[in-house]
C-alpha positions as CSV (number, residue, x, y, z in Angstrom):
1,X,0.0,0.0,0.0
2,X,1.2,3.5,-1.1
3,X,2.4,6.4,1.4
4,X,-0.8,8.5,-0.5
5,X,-3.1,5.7,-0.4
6,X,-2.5,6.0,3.5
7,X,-3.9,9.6,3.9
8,X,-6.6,10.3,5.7
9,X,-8.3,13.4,7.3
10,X,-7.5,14.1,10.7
11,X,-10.9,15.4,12.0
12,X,-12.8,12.5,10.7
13,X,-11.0,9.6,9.4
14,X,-12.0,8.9,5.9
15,X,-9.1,8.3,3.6
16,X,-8.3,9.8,0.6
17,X,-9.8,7.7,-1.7
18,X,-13.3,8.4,0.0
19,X,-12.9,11.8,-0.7
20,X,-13.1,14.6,-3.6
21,X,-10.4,16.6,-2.0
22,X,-7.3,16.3,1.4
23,X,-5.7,19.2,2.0
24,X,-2.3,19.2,4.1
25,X,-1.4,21.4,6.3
26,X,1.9,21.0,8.6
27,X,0.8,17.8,10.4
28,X,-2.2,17.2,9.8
29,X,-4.6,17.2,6.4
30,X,-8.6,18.2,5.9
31,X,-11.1,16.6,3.6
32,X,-13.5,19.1,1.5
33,X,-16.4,17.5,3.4
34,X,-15.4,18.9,6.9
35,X,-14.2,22.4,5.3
36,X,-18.1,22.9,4.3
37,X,-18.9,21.7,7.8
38,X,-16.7,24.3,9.3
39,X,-17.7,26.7,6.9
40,X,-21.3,26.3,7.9
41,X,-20.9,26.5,12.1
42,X,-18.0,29.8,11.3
43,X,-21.2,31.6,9.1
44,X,-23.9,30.7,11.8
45,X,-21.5,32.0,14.7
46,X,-21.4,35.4,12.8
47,X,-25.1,35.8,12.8
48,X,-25.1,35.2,16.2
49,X,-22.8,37.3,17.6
50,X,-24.5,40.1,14.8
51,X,-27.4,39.2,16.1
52,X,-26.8,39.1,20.1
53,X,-24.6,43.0,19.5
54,X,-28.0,44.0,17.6
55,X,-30.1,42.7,20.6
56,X,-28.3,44.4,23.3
57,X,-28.3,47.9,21.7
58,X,-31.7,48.9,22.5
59,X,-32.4,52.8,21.2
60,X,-34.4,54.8,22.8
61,X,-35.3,58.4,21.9
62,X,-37.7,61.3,23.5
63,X,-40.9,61.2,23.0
64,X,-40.7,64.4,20.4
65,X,-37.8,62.7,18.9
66,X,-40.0,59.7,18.0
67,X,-43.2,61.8,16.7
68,X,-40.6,63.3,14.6
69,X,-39.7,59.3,13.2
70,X,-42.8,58.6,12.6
71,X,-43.9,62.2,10.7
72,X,-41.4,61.1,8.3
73,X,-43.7,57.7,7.3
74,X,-47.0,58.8,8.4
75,X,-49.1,62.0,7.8
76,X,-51.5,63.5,10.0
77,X,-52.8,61.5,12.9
78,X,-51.1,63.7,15.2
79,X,-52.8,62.3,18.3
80,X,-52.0,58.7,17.5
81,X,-48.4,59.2,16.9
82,X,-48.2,61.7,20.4
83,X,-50.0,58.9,22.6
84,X,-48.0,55.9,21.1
85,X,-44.5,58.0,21.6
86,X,-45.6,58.4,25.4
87,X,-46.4,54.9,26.0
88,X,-43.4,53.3,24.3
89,X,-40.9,56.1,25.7
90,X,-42.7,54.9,29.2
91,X,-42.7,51.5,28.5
92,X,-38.9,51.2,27.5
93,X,-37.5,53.7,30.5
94,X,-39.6,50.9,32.6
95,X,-37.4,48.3,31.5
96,X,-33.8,50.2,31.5
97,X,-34.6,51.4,35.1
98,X,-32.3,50.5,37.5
99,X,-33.0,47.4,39.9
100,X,-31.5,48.6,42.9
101,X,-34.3,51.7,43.6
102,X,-34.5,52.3,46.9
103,X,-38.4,53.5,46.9
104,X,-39.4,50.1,45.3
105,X,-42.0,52.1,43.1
106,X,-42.7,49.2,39.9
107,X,-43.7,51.0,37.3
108,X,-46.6,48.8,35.0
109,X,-46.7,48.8,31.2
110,X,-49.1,50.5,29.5
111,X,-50.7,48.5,26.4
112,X,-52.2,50.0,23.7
113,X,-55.4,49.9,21.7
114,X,-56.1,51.7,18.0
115,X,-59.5,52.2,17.1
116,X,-59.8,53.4,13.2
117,X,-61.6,51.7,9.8
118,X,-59.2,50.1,7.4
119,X,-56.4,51.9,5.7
120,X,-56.0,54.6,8.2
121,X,-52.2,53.4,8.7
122,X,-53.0,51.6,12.5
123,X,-50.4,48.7,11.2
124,X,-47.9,50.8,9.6
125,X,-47.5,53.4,13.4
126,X,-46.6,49.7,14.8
127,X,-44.0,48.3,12.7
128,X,-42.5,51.8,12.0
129,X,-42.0,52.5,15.9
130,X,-40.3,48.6,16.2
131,X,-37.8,49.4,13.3
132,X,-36.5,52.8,14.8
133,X,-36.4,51.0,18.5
134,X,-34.5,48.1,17.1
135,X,-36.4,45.5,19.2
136,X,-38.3,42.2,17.0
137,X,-41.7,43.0,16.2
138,X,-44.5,40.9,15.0
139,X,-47.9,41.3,13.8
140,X,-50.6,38.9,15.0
141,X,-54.2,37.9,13.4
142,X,-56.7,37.9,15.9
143,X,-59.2,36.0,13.3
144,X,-57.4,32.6,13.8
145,X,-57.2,32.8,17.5
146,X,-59.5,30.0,19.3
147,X,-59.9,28.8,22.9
148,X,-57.6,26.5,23.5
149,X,-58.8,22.9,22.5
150,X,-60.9,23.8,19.5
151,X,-60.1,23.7,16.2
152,X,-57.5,26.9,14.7
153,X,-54.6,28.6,16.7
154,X,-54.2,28.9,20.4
155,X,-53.3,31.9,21.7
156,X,-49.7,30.7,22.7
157,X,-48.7,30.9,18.7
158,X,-48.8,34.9,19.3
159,X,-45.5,34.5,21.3
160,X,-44.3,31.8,18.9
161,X,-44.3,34.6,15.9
162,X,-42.3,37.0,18.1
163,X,-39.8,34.3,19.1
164,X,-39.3,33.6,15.1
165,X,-38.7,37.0,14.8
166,X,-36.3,37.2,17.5
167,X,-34.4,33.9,15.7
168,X,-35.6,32.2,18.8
169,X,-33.5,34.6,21.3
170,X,-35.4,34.7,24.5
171,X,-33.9,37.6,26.3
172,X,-34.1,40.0,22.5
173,X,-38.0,38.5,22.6
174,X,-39.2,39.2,25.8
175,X,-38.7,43.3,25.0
176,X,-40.1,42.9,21.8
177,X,-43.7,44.4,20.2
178,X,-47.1,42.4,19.4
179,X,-49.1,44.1,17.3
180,X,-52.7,42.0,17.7
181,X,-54.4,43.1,14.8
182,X,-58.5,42.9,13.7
183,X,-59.0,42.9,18.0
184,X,-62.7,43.5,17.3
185,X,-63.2,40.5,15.0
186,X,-63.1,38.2,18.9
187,X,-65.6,40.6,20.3
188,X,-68.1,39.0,22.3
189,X,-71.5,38.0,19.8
190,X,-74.0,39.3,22.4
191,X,-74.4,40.0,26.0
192,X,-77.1,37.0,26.2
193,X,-75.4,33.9,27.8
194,X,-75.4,30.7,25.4
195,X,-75.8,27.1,25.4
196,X,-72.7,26.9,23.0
197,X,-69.6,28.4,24.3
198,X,-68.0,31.6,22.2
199,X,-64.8,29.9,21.5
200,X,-63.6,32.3,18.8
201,X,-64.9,35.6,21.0
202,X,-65.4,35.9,24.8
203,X,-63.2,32.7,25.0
204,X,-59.9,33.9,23.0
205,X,-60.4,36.8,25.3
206,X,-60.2,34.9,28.4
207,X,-57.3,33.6,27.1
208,X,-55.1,36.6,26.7
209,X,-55.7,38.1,29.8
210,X,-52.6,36.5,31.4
211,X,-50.7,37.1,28.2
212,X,-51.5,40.5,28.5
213,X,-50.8,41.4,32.1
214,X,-47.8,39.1,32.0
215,X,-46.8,36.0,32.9
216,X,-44.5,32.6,32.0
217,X,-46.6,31.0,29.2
218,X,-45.1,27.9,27.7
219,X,-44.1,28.1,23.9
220,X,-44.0,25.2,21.3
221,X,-40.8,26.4,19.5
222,X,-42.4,25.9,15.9
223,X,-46.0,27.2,16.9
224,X,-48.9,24.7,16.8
225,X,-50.6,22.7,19.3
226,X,-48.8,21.5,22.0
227,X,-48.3,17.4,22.8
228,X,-46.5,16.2,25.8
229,X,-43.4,14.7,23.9
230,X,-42.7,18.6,23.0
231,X,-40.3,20.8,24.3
232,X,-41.4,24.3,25.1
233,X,-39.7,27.4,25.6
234,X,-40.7,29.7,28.4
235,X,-41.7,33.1,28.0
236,X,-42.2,36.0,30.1
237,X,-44.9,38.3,28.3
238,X,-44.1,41.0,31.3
239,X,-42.2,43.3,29.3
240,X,-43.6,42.8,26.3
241,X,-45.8,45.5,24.9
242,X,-48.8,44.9,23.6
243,X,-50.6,47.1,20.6
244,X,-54.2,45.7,19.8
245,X,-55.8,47.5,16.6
246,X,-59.0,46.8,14.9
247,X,-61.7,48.5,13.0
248,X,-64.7,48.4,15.3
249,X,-67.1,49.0,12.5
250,X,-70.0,50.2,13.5
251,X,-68.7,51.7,16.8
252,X,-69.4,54.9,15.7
253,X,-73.3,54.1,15.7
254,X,-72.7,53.4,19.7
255,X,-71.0,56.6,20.2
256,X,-73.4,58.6,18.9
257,X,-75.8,57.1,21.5
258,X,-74.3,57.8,24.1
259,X,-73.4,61.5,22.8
260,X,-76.7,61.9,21.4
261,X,-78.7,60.5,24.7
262,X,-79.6,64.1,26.4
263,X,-80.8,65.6,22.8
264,X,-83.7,68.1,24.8
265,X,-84.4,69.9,27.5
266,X,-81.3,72.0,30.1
267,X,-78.9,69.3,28.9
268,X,-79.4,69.7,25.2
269,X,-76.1,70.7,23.6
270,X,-74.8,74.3,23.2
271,X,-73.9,75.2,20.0
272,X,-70.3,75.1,20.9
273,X,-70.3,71.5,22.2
274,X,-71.6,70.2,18.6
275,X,-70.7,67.1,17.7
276,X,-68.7,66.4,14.5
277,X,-70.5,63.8,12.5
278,X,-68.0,63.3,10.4
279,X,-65.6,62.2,13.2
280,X,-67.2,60.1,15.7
281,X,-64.3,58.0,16.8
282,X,-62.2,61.0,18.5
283,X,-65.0,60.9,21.2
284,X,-64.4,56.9,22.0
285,X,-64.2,56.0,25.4
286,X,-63.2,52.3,27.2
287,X,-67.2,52.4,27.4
288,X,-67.8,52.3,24.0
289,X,-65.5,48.9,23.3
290,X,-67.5,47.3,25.8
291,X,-70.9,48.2,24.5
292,X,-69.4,46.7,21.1
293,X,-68.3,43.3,23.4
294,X,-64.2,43.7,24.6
295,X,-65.4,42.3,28.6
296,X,-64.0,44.4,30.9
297,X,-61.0,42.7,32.3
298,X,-59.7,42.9,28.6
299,X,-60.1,47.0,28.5
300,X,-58.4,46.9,31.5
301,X,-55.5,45.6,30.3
302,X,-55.0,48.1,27.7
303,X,-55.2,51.5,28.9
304,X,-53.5,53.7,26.2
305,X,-56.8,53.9,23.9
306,X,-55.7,56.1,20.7
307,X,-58.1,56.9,17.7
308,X,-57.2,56.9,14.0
309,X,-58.5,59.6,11.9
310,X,-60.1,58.7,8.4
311,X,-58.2,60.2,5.5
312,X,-59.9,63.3,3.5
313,X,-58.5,64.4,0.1
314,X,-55.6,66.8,1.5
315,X,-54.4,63.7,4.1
316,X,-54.4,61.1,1.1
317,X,-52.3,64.3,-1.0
318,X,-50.0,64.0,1.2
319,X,-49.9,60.5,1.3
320,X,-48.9,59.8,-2.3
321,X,-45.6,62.3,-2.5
322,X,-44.5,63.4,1.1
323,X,-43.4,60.1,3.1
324,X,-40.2,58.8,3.1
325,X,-41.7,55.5,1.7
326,X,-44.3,57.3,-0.5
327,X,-46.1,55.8,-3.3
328,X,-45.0,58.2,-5.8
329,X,-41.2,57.9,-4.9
330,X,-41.5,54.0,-4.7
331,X,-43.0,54.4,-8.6
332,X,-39.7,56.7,-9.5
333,X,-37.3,54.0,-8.3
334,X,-38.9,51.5,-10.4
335,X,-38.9,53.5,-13.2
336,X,-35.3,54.3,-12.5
337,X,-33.8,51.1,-12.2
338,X,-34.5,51.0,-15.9
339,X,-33.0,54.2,-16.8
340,X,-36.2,56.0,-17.3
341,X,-36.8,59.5,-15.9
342,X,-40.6,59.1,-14.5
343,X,-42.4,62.4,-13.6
344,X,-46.2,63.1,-12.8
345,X,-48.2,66.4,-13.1
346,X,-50.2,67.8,-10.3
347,X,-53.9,67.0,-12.1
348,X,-53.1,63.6,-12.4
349,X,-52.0,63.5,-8.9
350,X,-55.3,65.0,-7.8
351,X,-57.2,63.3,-10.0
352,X,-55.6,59.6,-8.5
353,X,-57.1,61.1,-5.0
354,X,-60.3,62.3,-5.9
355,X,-61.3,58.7,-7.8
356,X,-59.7,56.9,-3.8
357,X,-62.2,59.2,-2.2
358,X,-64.7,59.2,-5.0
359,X,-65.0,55.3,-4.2
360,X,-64.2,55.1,-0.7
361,X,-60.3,53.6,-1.0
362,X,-58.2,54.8,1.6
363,X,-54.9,54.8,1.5
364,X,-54.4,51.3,0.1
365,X,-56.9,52.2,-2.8
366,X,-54.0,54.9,-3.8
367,X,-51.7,52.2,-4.8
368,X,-54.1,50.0,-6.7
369,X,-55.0,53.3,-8.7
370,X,-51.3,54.0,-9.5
371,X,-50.7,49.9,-10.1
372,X,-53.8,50.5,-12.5
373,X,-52.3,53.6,-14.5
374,X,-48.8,52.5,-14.6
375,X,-49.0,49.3,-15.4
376,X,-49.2,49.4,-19.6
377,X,-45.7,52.0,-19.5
378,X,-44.1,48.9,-17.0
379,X,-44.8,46.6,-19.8
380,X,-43.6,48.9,-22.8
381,X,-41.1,51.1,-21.7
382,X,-38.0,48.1,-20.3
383,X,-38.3,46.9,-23.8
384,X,-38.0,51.0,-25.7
385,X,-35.6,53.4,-26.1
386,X,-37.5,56.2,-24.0
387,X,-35.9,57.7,-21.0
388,X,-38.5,59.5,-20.4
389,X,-42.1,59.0,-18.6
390,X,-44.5,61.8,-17.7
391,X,-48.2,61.1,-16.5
392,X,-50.8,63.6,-17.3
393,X,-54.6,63.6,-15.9
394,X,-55.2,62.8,-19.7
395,X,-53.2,60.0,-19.6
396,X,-54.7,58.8,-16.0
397,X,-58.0,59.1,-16.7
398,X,-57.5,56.8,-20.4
399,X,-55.8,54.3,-18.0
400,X,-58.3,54.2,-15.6
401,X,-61.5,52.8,-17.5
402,X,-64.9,52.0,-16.3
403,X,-64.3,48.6,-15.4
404,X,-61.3,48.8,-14.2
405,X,-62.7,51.9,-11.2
406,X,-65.7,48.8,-11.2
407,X,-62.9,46.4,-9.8
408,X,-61.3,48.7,-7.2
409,X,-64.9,49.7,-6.1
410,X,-65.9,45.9,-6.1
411,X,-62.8,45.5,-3.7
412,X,-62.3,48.2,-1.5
């Protein structure tokens, strides 16, 4: 047998022949198999210690400083964006407070509630405040939530999400931000008590009551029902906030009820105290969810209640050209990355936002509108020698045919 055939690698024994590749070094040799293995746990040590830095550095501004973030993505809702600096600047000094206090004041987080209709931006205030703060963020559908043992998702697959999002670092979780979205859809179906138990309402309610206030819930590590072969990870939900959104439709019908409920006599409304009709949500109080069936342990448990604004012409104006993120710029880019200068007149731009109020579109309507407009030029113009793309209201309102305004209408 030859000196060569008698080479093998020293970390795990094959010999040459069973491999594609040995390479020497001064004493020893290496086969290409355990190179990719190294390879592999070197690259997944990086992420980690990138990942662990990133989890430490927590940044937390004023709460001016992060109104003035969030102007930058979102216009108008001034209100919203002033209440949801507070309780995150609150929420975050809370946890970087020093342990050793001497007056042993705790101070409680304060969870959040956004009332608004669809479009109104309730998401997009969330996720924007997680990416300045650095922390992991997830949004949760309320829809899918059941009590546990019934059919759908228990409630522990809220904590699951954040976890992924956190690549399954407890300590960078358990700082993080749900954001329970479509909260009204597990509203309780009547104040009557039932035969059959409200397993997708009062009963998912129930549920996150703990979650909620805070406590060590135990967390399949992949989501899905639990089974007692599992391993779970523990969770404290005690400093995580909580932000619960929904639309409440027809919430504004109970407010104005209650505002509307001394309409004669010495406590008939001045002319000063009228009610704008157009606005009814900016008058909500933690009475008006329970009318529309949050029970009141639930309400409790999320104090900070903030109101979205609905969007008139001059908001949804805005919307298209001023954000960082904006439509419009988004558009330019595009057009951009193939050398083509894109440019859009005022009309048309006023003309895109009086068809999204026309037919009631909101903000998401804008986009579907431009996607609609643009799209034919997107097709044509990667392919032609223009560099140039300007969109008139001409041009916008050729695009924008009967049936295709039919379509948007059919699904706003």
């Amino acid at each position: 047998m030859s000196k060569e055939e008698n080479l093998e690698c020293s970390f795990c024994g094959r010999k040459k022949a069973e491999t594609d590749l040995l390479i020497a070094g001064m004493d020893a040799h290496i086969c290409d198999k355990c190179i990719e293995q190294a390879h592999g746990i070197v690259e997944e040590e990086i992420s980690e210690s990138k990942s662990s830095t990133l989890s430490k550095d927590l940044i937390l501004k004023k709460p001016t400083e992060i109104k003035a973030f969030l102007d930058q993505y979102i216009i108008g809702q001034i209100e919203t964006k002033r209440a949801m600096a507070v309780a995150v600047y609150n929420h975050y000094k809370r946890l970087l407070q020093s342990k050793n206090d001497e007056d042993e004041v705790e101070i409680e987080k304060s969870n959040i509630v956004l009332v608004g209709e669809t479009g109104t931006g309730k998401t997009l205030v969330a996720r924007t405040i997680a990416k300045m703060l650095n922390v992991p963020f997830s949004i949760v559908d309320a829809t899918v939530l059941t009590q546990a043992g019934y059919v759908g998702e228990d409630f522990e697959s809220i904590l699951s999400r954040l976890l992924q999002a956190a690549d399954y670092d407890v300590e960078k979780a358990e700082r993080g931000i749900i954001f329970i979205d479509e909260i009204d859809k597990i509203a309780r179906k009547g104040d009557n008590p039932s035969i059959t138990r409200d397993v997708s309402g009062e009963g998912v309610q129930q549920a996150l009551l703990k979650l909620l206030e805070g406590s060590v819930v135990n967390v399949a590590p992949k989501g899905g029902r639990k089974h007692p072969e599992q391993k779970f990870i523990e969770v404290n939900t005690k400093d995580i906030l909580f932000i619960a959104g929904g639309a409440f439709s027809g919430i504004d019908r109970m407010i104005s009820k209650r505002l509307n409920r001394q309409a004669v006599g010495f406590g008939a409304s001045l002319e000063e105290d009228k009610i704008d009709e157009e606005n009814l949500l900016q008058y909500i109080t933690p009475l008006d969810l329970k009318s529309f069936g949050l029970i009141p342990e639930i309400i409790g448990r999320l104090p900070v209640l903030s109101y979205m604004n609905p969007l008139d012409a001059k908001t949804l104006r805005a919307i298209l050209t001023e954000p960082k993120n904006s439509i419009i710029k988004q558009y330019a880019k595009l057009f951009g990355m193939d050398d083509v200068e894109f440019t859009i007149e005022e009309e048309a731009l006023n003309y895109i936002v009086a068809k999204a109020v026309e037919y009631k579109l909101g903000a998401r309507g804008l986009r579907s509108l431009c996607e609609a407009i643009f799209t034919d030029a997107m097709f044509d113009l990667p392919s032609s020698d223009e560099e140039e793309f300007n969109v008139t209201q001409e041009y916008a309102e050729s695009k924008l045919t009967n049936t295709t305004l039919k379509k948007l209408r059919a699904a706003s």
